[in-house]
C-alpha positions as CSV (number, residue, x, y, z in Angstrom):
1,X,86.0,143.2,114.1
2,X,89.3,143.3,112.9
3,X,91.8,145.5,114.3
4,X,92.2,149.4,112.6
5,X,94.9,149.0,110.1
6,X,97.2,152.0,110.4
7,X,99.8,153.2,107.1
8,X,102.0,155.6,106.9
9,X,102.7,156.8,103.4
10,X,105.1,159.7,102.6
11,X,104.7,161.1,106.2
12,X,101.2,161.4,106.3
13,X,98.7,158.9,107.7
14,X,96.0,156.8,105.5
15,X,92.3,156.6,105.6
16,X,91.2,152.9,106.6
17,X,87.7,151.5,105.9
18,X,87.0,148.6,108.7
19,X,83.7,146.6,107.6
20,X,82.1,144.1,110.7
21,X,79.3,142.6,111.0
22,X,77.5,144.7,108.3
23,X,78.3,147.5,109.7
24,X,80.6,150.2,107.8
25,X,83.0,152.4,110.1
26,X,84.6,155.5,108.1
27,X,88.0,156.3,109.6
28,X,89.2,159.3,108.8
29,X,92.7,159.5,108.0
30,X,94.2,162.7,107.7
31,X,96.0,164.7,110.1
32,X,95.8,162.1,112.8
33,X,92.5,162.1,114.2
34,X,89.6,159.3,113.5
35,X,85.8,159.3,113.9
36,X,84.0,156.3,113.8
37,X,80.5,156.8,112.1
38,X,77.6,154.2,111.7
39,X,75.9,153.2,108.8
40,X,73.5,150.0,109.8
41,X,71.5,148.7,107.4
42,X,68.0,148.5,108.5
43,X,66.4,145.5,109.4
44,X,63.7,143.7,108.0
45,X,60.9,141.3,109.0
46,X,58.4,138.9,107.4
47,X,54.2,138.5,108.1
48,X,53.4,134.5,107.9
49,X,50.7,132.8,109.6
50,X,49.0,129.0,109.8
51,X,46.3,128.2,107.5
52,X,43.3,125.3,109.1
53,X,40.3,123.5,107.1
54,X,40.9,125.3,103.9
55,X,39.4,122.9,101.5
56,X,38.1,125.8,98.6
57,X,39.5,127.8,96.4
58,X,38.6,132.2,96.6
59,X,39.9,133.1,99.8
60,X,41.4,136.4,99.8
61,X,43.2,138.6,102.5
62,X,44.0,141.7,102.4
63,X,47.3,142.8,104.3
64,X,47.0,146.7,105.2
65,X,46.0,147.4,101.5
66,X,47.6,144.2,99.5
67,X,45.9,141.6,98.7
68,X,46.9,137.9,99.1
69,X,45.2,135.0,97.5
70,X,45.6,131.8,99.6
71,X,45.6,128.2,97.4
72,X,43.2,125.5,98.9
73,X,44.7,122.9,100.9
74,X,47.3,125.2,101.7
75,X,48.5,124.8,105.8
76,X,50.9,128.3,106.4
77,X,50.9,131.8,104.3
78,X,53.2,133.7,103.7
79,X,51.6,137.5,103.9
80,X,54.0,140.2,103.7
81,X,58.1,140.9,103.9
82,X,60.3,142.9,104.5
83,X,58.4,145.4,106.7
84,X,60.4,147.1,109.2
85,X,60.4,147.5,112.9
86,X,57.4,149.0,114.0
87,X,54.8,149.0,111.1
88,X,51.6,148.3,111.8
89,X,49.3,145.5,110.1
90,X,45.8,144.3,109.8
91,X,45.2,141.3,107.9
92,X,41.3,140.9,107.2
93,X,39.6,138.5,105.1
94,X,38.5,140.1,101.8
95,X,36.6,137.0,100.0
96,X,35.5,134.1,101.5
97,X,35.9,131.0,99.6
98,X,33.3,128.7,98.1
99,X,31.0,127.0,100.9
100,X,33.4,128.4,103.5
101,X,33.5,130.5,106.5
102,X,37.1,131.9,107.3
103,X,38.1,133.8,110.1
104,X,41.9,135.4,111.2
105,X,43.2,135.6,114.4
106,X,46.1,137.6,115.8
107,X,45.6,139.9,112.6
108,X,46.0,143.1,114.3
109,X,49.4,144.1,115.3
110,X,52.9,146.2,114.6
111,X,56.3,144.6,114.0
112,X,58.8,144.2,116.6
113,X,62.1,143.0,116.6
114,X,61.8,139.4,114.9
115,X,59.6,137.7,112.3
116,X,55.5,137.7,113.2
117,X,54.2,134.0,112.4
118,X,51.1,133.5,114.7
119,X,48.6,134.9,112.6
120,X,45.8,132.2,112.8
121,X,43.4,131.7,109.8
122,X,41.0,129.0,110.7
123,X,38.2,127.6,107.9
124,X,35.0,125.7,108.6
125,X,32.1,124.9,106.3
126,X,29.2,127.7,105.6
127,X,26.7,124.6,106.2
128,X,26.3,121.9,108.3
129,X,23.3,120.0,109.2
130,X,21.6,120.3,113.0
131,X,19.4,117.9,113.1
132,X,17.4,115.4,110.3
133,X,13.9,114.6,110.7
134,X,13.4,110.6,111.3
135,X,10.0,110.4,110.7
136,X,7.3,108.4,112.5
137,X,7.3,110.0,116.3
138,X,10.3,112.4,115.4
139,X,8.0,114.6,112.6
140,X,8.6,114.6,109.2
141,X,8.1,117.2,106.2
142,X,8.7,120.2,108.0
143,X,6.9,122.7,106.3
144,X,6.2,125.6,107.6
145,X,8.0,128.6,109.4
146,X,11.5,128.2,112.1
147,X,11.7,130.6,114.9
148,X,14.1,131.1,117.3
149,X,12.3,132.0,120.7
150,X,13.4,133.8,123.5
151,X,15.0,130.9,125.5
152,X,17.6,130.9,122.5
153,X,16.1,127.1,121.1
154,X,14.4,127.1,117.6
155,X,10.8,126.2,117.4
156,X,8.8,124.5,114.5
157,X,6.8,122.7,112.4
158,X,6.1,119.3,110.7
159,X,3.9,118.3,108.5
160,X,3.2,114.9,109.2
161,X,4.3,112.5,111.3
162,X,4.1,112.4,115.4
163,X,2.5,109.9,117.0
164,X,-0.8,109.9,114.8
165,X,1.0,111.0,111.5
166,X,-0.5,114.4,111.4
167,X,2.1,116.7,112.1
168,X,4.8,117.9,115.4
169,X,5.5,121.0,117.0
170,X,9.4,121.0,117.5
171,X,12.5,122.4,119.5
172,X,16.0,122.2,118.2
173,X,18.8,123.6,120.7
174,X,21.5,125.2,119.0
175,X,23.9,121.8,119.6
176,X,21.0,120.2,117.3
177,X,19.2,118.1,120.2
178,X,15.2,118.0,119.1
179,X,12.5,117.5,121.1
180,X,8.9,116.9,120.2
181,X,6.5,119.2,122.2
182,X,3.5,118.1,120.7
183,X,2.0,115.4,118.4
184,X,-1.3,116.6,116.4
185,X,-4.1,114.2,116.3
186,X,-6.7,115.2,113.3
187,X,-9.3,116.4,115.5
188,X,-7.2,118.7,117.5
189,X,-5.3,120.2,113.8
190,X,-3.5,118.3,111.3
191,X,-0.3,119.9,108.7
192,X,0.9,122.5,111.2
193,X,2.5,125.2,108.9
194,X,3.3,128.3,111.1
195,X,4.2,129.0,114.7
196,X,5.1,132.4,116.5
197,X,5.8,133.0,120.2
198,X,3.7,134.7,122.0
199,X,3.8,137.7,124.5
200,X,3.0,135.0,127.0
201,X,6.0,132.7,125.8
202,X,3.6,130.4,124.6
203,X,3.6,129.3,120.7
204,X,1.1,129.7,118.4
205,X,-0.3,128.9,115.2
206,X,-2.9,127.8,112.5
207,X,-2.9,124.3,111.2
208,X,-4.0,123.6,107.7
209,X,-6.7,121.0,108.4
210,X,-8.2,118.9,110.8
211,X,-10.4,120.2,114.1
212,X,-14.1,119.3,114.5
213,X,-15.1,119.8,111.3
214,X,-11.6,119.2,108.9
215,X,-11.0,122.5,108.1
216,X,-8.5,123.4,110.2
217,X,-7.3,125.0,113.5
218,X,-5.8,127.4,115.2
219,X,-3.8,126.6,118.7
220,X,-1.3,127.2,121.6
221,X,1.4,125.0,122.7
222,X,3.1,126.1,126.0
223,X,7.2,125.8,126.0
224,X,6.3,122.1,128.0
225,X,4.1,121.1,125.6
226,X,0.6,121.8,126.5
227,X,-2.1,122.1,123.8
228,X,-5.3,124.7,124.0
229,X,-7.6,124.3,120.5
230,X,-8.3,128.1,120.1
231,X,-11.0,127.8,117.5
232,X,-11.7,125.1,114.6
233,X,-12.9,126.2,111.3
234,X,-16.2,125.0,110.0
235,X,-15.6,125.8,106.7
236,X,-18.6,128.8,106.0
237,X,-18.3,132.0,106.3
238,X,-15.5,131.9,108.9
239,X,-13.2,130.3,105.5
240,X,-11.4,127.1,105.6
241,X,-7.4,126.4,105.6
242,X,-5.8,128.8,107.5
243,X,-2.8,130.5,106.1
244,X,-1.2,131.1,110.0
245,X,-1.6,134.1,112.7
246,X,0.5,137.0,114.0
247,X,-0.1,138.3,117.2
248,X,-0.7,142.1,117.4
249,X,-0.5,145.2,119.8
250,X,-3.9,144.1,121.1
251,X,-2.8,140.9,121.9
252,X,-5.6,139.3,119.7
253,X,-3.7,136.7,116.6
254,X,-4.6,138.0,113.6
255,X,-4.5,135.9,110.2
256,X,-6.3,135.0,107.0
257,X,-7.7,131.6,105.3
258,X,-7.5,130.6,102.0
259,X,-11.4,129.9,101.3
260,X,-14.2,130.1,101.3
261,X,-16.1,132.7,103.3
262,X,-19.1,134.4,102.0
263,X,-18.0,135.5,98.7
264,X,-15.6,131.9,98.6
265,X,-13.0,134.1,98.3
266,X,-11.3,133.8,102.0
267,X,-11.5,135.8,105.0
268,X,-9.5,137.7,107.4
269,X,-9.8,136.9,110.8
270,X,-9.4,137.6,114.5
271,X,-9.1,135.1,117.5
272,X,-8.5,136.0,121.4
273,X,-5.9,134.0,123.0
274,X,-7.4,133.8,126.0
């Protein structure tokens, strides 16, 4: 700062304005004495953050209550300025973008003393494949119902393939690693279409032909892949084709066929599992 400039002018002493560093110091003049008063102007700070795997267009944040619409491709954002020293923002994602997932990170916070940049928005595609079905031993045509069971794996169904082309019980882990519990041959059920777990933790379900007379099944598969044939449909009055089983409070599986029955209309069913 320079140095208080001091003028006497017809006896009296002058006022003197002193500016430093953006600051404005009012010295008072008259009559001897001086005061120094200051006037800083407030500071300022910007909300930026670093933009990952955007590759869409539509994604839209919303900063407190402004929106900002991020460009595809694009690597940093800038997402608000000049907010002053403690305010508080959330940045949220608003709309996600086409076939994307996006999510922010360090989004909650309040403004100290120097420019916020580590907001994180990080984008992945809404889709990606797990596993694909190879055919032959591996299953093919899955065609029926997914679960996920209680061990946290996904269980299922193929239509054909396994070792005698008739149809798989599956498990998928969540990382996408499938195993084949079981392989169907025609006289134990062929086209597999549902599956639920059990209160046992065993699997169940109703395939839509095959068994000792062709007209399908209804079995259990343990989690190691051991097979019980719980009843094979002869195709009278006890119908043909079942459409799949729940299991209810009884602990009886419950489900319906397609045809024929005694009217050739279908029937409704009831099987013990043990």
């Amino acid at each position: 700062m320079e140095p208080c400039m001091t003028e006497y002018r017809g006896g009296m002493r002058a006022c003197a304005i002193l500016v430093a560093s953006g600051v404005v110091f009012a010295l008072s003049g008259c009559g001897g004495g001086s005061s120094g008063t200051a006037h800083p102007r407030p500071a300022t700070y910007s909300l930026s953050g670093t933009v990952d795997g955007l590759n869409a267009s539509g994604l839209v944040l919303a900063v407190n209550d402004t929106n900002v619409t991020v460009t595809s491709g694009a690597m940093t954002v800038t997402l608000a300025s000049g907010l002053p020293a403690g305010s508080a923002y959330t940045v949220t994602v608003v709309t996600q973008p086409a076939e994307e997932i996006c999510r922010v990170a360090n989004g909650v916070g309040t403004v100290g003393s120097a420019d916020v940049t580590d907001v994180a928005i990080t984008c992945a595609s809404s889709h990606s494949v797990l596993y694909s079905f190879i055919g032959n031993d591996g299953g093919l045509a899955p065609d029926g119902n997914l679960i996920q069971a209680s061990d946290g794996n996904f269980y299922g169904t193929t239509g054909a393939g396994g070792t005698s082309n008739n149809g798989t019980v599956f498990e998928v882990t969540p990382a996408g690693v499938e195993t084949v519990l079981y392989s169907f041959a025609y006289a134990r059920g062929s086209e597999p279409r549902t599956l639920i777990e059990g209160s046992d933790g065993n699997f169940y379900g109703a395939a839509w032909w095959g068994g000792a007379t062709g007209n399908g099944t209804v079995f259990e598969i343990t989690p190691t892949g051991s097979e019980a044939l719980l009843y094979s449909f002869t195709g009278g009055i006890d119908g043909v084709n079942p459409n799949g089983v729940i299991q209810a409070a009884d602990g009886n599986l419950y489900g319906t066929t397609s045809t024929p029955g005694p009217y050739n209309k279908g029937t409704f069913f009831e099987i013990a599992t043990k």
